[in-house]
HTML snippet that shows the backbone in 3Dmol.js (N, CA, C, O; Angstrom):
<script src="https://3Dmol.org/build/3Dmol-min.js"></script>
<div id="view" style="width:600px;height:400px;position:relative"></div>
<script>
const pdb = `
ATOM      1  N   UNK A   1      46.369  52.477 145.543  1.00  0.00           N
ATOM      2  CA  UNK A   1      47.519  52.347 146.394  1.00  0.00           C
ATOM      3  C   UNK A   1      47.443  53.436 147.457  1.00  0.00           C
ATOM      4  O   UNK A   1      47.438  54.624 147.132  1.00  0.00           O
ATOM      5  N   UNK A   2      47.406  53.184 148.259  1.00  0.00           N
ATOM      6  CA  UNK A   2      47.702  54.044 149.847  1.00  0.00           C
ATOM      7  C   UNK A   2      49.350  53.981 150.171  1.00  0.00           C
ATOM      8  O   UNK A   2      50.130  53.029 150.148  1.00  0.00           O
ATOM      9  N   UNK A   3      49.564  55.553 150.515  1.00  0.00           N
ATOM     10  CA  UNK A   3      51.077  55.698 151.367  1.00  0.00           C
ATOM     11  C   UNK A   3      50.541  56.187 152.265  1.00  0.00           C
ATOM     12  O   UNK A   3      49.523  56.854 152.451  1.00  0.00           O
ATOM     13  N   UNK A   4      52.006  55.453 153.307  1.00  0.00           N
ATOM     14  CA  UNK A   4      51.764  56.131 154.555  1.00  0.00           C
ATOM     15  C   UNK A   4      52.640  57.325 154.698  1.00  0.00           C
ATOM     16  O   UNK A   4      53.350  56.966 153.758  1.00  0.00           O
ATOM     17  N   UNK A   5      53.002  58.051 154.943  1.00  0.00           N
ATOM     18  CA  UNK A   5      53.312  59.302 155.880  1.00  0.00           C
ATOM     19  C   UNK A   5      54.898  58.630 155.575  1.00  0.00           C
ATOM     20  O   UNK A   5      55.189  57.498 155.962  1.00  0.00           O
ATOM     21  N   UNK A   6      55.945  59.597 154.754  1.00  0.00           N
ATOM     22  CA  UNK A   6      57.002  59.350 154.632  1.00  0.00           C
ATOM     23  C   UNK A   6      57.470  58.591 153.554  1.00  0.00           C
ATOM     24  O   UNK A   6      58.547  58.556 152.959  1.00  0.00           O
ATOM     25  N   UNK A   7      56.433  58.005 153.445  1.00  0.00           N
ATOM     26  CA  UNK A   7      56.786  56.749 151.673  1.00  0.00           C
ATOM     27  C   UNK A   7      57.210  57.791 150.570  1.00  0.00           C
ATOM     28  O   UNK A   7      56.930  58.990 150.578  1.00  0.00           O
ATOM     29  N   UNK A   8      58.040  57.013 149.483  1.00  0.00           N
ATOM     30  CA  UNK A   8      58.199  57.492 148.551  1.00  0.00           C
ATOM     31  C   UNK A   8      57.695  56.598 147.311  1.00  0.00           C
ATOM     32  O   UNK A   8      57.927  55.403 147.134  1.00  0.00           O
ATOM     33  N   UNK A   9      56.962  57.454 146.511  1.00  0.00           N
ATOM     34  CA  UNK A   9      56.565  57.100 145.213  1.00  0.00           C
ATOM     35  C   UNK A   9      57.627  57.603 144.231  1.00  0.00           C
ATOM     36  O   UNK A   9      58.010  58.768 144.332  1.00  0.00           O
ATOM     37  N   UNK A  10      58.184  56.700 143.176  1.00  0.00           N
ATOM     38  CA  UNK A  10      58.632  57.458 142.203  1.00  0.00           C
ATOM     39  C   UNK A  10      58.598  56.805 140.711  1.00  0.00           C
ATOM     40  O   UNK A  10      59.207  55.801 140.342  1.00  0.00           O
ATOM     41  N   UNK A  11      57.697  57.668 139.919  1.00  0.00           N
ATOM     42  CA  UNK A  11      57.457  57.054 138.676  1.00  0.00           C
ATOM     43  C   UNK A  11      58.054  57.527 137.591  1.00  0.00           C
ATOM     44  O   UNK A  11      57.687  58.630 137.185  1.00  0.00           O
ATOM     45  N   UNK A  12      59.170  56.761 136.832  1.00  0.00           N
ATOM     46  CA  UNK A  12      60.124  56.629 135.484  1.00  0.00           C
ATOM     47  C   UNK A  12      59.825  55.927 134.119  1.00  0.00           C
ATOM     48  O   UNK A  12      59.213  54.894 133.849  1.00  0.00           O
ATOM     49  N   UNK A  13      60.333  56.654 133.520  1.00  0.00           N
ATOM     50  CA  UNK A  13      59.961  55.745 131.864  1.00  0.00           C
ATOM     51  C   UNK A  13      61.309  55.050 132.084  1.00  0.00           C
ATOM     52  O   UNK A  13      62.443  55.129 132.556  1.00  0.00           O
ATOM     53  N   UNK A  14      60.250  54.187 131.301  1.00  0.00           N
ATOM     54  CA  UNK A  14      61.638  52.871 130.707  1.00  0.00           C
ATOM     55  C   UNK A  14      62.813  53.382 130.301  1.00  0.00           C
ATOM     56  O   UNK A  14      63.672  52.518 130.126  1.00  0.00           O
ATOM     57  N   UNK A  15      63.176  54.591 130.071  1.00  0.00           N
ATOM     58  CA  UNK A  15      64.497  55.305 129.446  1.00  0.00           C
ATOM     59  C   UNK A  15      65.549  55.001 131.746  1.00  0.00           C
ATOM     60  O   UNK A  15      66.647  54.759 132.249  1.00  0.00           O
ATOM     61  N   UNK A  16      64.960  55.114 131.909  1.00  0.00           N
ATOM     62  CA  UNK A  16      65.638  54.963 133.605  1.00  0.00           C
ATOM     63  C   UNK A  16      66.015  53.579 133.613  1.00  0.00           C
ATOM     64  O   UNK A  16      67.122  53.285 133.162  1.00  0.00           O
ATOM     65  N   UNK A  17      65.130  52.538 134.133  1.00  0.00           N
ATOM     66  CA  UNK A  17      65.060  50.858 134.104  1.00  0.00           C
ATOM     67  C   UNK A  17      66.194  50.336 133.102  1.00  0.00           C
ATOM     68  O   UNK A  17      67.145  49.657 133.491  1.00  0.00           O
ATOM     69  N   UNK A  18      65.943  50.824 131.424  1.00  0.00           N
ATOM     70  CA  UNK A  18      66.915  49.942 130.752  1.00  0.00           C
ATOM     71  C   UNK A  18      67.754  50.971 130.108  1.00  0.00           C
ATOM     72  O   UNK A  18      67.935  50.960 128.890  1.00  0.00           O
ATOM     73  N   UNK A  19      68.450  52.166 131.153  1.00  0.00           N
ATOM     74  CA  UNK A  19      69.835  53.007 130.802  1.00  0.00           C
ATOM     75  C   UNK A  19      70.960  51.118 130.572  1.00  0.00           C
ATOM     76  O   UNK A  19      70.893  50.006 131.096  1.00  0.00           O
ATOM     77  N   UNK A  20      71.807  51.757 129.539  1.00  0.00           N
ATOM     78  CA  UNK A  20      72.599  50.526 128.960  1.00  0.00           C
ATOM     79  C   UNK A  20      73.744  51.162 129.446  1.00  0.00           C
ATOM     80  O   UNK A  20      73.581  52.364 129.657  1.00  0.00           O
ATOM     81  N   UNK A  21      75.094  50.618 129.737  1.00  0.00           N
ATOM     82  CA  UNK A  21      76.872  50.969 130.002  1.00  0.00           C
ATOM     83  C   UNK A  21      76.693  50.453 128.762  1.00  0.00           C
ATOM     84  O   UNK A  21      75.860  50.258 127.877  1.00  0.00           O
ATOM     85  N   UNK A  22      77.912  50.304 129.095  1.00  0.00           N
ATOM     86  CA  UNK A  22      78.877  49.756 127.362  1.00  0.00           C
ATOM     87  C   UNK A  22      79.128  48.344 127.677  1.00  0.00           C
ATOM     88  O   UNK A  22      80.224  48.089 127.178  1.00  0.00           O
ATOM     89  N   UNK A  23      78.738  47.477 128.160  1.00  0.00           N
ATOM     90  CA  UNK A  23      78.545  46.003 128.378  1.00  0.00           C
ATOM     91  C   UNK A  23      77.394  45.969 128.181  1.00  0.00           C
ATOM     92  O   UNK A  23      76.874  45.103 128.884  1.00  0.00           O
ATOM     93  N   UNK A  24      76.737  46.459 127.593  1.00  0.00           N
ATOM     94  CA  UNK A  24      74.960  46.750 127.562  1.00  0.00           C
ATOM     95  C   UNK A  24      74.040  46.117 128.837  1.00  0.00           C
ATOM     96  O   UNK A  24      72.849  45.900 128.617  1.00  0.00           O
ATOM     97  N   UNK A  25      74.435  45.913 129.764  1.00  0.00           N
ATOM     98  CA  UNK A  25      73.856  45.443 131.142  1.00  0.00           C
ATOM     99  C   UNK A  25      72.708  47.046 131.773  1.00  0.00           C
ATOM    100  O   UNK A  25      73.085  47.958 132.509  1.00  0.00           O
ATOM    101  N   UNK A  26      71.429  46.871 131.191  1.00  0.00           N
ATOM    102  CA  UNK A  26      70.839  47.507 131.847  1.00  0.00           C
ATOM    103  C   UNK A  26      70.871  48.015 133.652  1.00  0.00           C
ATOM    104  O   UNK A  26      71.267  47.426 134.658  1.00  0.00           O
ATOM    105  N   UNK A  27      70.208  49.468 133.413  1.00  0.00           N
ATOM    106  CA  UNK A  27      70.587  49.887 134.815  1.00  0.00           C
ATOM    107  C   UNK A  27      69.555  49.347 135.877  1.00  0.00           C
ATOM    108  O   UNK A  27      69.795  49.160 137.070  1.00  0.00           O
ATOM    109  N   UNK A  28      68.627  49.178 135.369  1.00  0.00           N
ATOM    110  CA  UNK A  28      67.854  47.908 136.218  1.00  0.00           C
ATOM    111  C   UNK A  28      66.656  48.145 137.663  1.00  0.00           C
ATOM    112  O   UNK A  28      67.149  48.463 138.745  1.00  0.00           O
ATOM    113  N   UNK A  29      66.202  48.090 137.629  1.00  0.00           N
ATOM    114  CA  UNK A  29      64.891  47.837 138.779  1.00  0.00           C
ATOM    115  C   UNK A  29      65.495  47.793 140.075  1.00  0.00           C
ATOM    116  O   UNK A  29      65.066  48.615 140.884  1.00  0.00           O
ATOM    117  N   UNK A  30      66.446  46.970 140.470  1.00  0.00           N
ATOM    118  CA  UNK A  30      67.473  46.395 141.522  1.00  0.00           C
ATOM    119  C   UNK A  30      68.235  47.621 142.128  1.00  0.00           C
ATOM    120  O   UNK A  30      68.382  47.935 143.310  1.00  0.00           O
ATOM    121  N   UNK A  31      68.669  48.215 141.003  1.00  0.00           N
ATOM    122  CA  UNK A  31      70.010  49.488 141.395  1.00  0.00           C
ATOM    123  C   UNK A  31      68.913  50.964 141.805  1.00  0.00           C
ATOM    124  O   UNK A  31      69.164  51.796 142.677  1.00  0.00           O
ATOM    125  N   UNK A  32      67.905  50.951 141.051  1.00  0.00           N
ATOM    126  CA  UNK A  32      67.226  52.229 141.079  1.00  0.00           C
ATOM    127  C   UNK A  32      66.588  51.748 142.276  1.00  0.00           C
ATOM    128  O   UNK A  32      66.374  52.829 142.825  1.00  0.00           O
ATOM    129  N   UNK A  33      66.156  50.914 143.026  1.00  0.00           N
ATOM    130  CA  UNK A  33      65.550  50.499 144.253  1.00  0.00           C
ATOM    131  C   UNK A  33      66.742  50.689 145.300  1.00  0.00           C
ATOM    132  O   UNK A  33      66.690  51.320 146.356  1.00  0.00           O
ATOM    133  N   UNK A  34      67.373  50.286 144.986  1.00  0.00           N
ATOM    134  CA  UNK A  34      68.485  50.377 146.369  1.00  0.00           C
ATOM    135  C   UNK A  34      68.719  51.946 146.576  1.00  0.00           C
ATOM    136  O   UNK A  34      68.510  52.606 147.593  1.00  0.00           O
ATOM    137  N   UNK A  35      69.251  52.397 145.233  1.00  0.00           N
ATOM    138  CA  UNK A  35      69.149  54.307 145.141  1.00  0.00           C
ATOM    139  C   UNK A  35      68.017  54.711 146.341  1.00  0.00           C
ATOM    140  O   UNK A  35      68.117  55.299 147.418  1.00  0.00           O
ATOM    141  N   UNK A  36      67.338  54.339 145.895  1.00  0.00           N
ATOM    142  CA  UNK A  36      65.966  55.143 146.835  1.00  0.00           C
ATOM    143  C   UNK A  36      66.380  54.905 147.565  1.00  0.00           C
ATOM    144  O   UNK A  36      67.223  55.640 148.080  1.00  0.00           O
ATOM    145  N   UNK A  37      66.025  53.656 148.097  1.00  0.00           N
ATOM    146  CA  UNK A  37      66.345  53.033 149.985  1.00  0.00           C
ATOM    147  C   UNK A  37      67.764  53.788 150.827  1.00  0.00           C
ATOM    148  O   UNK A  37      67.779  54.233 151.974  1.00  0.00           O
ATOM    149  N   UNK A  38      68.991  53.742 149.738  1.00  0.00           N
ATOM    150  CA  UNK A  38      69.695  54.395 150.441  1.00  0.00           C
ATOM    151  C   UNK A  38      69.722  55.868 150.586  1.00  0.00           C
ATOM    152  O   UNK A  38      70.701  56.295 151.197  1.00  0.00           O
ATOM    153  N   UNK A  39      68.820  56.783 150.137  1.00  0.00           N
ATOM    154  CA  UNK A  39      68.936  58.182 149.590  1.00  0.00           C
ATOM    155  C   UNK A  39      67.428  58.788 150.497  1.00  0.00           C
ATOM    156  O   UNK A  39      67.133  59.975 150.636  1.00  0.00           O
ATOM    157  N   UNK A  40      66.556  57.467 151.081  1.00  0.00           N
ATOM    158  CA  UNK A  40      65.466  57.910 151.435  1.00  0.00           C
ATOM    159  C   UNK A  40      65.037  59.275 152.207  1.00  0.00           C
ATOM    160  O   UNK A  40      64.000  59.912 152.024  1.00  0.00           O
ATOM    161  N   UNK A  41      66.084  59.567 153.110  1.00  0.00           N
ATOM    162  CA  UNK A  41      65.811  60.586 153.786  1.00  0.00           C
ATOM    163  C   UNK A  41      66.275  61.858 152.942  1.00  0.00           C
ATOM    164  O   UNK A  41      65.970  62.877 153.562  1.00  0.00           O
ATOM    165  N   UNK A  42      66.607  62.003 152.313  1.00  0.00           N
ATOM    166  CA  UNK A  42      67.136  63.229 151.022  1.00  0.00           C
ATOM    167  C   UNK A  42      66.027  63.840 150.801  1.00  0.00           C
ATOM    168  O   UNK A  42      65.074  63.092 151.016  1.00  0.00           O
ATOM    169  N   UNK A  43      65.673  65.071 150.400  1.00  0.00           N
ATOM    170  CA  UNK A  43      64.766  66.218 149.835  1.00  0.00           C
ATOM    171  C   UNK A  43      64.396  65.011 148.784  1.00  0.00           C
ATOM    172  O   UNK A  43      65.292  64.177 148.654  1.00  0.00           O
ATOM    173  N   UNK A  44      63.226  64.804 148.031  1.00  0.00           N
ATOM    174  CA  UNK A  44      62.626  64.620 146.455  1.00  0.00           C
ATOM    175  C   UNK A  44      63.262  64.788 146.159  1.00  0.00           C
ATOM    176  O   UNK A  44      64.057  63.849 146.191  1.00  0.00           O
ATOM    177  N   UNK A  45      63.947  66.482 145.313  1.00  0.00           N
ATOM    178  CA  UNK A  45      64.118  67.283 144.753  1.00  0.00           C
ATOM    179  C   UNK A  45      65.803  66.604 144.183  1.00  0.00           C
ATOM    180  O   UNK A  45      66.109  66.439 143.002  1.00  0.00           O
ATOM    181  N   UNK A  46      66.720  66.296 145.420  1.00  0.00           N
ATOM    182  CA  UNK A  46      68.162  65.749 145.448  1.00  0.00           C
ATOM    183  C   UNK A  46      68.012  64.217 144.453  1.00  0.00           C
ATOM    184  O   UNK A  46      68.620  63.633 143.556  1.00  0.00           O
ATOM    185  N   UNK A  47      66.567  64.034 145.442  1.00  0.00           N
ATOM    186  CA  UNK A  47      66.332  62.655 145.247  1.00  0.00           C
ATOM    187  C   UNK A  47      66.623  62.379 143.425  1.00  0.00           C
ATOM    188  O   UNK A  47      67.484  61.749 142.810  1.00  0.00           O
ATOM    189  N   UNK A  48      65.576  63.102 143.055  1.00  0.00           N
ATOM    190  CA  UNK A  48      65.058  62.502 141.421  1.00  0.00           C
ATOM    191  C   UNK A  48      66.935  62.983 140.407  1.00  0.00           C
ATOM    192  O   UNK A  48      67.608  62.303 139.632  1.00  0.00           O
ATOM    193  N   UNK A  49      67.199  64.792 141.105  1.00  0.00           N
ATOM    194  CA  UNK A  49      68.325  64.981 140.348  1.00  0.00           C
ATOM    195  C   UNK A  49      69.545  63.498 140.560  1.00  0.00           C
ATOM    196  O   UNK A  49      70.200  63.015 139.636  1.00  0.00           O
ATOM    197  N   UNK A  50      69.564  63.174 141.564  1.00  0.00           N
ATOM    198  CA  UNK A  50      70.538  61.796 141.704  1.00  0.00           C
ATOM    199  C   UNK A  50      70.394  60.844 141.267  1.00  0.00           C
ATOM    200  O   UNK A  50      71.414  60.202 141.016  1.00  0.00           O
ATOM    201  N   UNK A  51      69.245  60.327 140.986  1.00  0.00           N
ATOM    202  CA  UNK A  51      68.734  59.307 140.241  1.00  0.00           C
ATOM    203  C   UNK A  51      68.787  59.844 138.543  1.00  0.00           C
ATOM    204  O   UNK A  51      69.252  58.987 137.792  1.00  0.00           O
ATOM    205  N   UNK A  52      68.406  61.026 137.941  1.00  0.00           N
ATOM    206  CA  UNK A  52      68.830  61.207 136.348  1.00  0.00           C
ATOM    207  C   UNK A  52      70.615  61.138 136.445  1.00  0.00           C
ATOM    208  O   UNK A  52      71.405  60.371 135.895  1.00  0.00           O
ATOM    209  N   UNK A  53      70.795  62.081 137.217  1.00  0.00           N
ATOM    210  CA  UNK A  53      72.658  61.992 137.284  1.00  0.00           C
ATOM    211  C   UNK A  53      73.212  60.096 137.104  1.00  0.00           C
ATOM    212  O   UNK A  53      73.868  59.585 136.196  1.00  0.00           O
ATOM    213  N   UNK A  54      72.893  59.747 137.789  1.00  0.00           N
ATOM    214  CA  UNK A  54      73.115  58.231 138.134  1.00  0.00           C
ATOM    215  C   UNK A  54      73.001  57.334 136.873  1.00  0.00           C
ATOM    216  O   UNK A  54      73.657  56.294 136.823  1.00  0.00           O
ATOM    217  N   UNK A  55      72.018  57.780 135.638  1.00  0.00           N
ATOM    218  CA  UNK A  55      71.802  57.079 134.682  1.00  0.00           C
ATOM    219  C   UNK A  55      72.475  57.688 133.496  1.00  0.00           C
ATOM    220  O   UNK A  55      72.820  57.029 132.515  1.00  0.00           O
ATOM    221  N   UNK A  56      72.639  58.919 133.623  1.00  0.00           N
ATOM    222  CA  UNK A  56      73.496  59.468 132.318  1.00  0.00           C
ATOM    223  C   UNK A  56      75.133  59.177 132.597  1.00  0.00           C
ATOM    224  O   UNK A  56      75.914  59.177 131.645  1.00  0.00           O
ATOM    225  N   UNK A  57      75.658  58.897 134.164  1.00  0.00           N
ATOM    226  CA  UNK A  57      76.658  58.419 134.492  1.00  0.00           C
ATOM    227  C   UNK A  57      76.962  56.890 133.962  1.00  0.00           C
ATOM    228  O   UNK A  57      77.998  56.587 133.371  1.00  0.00           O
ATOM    229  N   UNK A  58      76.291  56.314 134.154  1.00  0.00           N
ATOM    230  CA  UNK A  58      75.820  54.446 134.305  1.00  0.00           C
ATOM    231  C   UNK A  58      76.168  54.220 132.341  1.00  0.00           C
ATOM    232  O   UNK A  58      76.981  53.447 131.836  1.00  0.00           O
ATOM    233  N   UNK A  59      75.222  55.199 131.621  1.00  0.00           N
ATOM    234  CA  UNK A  59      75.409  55.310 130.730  1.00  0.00           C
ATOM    235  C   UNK A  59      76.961  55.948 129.427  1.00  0.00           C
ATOM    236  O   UNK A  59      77.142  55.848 128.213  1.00  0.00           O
ATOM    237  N   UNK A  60      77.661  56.505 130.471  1.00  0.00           N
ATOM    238  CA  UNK A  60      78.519  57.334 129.941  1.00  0.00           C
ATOM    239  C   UNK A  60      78.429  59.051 128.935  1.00  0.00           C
ATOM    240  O   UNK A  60      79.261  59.736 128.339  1.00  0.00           O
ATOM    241  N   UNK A  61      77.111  59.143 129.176  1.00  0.00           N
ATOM    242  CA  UNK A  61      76.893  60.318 128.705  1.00  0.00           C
ATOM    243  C   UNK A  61      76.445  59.757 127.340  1.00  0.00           C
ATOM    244  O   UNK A  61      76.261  60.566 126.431  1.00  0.00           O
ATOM    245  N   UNK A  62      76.234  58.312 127.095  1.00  0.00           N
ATOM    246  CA  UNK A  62      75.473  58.357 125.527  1.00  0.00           C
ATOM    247  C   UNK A  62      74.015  57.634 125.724  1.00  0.00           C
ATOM    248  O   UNK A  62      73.760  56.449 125.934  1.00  0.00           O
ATOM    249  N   UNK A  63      73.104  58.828 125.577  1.00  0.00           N
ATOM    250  CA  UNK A  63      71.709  58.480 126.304  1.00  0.00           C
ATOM    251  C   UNK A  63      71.211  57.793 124.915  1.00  0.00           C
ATOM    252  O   UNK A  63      71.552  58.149 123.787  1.00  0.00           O
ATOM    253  N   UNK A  64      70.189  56.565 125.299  1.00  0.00           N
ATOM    254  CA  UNK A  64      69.545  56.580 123.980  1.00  0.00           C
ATOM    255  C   UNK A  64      68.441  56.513 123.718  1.00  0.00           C
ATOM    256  O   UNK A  64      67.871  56.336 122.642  1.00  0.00           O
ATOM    257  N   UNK A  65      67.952  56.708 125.083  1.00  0.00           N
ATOM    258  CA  UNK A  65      66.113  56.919 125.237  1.00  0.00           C
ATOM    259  C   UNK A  65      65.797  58.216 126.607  1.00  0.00           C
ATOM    260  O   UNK A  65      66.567  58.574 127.498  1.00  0.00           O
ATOM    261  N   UNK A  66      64.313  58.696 126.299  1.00  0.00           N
ATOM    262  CA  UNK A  66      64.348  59.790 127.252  1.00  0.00           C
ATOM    263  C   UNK A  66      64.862  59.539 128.872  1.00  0.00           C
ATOM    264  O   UNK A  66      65.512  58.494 128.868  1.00  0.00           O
ATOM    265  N   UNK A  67      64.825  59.922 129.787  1.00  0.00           N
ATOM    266  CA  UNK A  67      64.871  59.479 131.199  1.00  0.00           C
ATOM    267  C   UNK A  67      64.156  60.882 131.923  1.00  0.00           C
ATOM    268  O   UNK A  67      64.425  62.083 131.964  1.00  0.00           O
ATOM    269  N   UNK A  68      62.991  59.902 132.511  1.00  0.00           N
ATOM    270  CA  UNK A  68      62.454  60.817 133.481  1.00  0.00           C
ATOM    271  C   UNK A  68      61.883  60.392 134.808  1.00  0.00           C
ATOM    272  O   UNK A  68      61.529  59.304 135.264  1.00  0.00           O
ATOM    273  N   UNK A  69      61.900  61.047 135.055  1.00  0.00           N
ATOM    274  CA  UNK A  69      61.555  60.720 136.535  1.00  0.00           C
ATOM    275  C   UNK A  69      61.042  61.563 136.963  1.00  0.00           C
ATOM    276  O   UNK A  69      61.338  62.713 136.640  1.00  0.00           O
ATOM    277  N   UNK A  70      59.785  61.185 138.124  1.00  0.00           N
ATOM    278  CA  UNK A  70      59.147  61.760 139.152  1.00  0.00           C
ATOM    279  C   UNK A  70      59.170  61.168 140.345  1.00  0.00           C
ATOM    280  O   UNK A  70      58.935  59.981 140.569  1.00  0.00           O
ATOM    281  N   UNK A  71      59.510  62.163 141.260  1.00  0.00           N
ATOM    282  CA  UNK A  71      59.641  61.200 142.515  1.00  0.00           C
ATOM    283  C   UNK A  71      58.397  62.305 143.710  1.00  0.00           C
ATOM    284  O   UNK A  71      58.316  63.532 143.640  1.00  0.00           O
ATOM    285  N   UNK A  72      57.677  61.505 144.587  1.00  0.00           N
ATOM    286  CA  UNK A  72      56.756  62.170 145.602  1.00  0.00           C
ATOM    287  C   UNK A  72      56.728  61.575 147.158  1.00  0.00           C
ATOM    288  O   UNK A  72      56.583  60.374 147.389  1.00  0.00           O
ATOM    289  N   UNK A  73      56.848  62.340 147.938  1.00  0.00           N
ATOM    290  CA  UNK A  73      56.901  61.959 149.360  1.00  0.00           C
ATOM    291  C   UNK A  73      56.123  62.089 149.870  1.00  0.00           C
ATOM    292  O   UNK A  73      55.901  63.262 150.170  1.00  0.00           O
ATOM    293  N   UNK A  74      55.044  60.949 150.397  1.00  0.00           N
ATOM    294  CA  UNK A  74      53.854  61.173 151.114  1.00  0.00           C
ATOM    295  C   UNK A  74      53.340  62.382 152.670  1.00  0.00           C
ATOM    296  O   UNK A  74      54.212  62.943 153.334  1.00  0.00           O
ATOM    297  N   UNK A  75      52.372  62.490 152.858  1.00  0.00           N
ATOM    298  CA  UNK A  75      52.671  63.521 153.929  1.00  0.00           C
ATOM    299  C   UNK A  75      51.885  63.071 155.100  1.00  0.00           C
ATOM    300  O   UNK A  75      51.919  63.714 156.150  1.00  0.00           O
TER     301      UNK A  75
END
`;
const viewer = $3Dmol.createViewer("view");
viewer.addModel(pdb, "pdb");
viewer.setStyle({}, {cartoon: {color: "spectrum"}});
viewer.zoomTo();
viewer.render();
</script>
């Protein structure tokens, strides 16, 4: 895979993708994509903390798998 200049890569365990609410409706591929897109111009750094914040929120504070994330901005 090639980035260009400005792309963002960001690679998560499945603990991110299927964070559950209490309707058990995973947090999903869809929501963590839009996150980015709308957050794109943000530091990484804001980036990835907003995206864990976002899933222990989504979740209510009852995690039940790891969540991690890496996020990288091409140069």
């Amino acid at each position: 895979m090639q980035l260009a200049p400005g792309d963002i890569l960001m690679i998560c365990s499945d603990g991110v993708i299927e964070a559950a609410n209490y309707r058990d409706e995973q947090f999903g591929d869809d929501r963590l994509i839009d996150m980015i897109r709308a957050q794109r111009h943000d530091p990484i750094a804001k980036l990835v903390t907003d995206v864990t914040s976002a899933i222990h929120a989504y979740q209510f504070g009852a995690q039940a798998d790891d969540v991690t994330a890496v996020g990288l901005r091409a140069r």
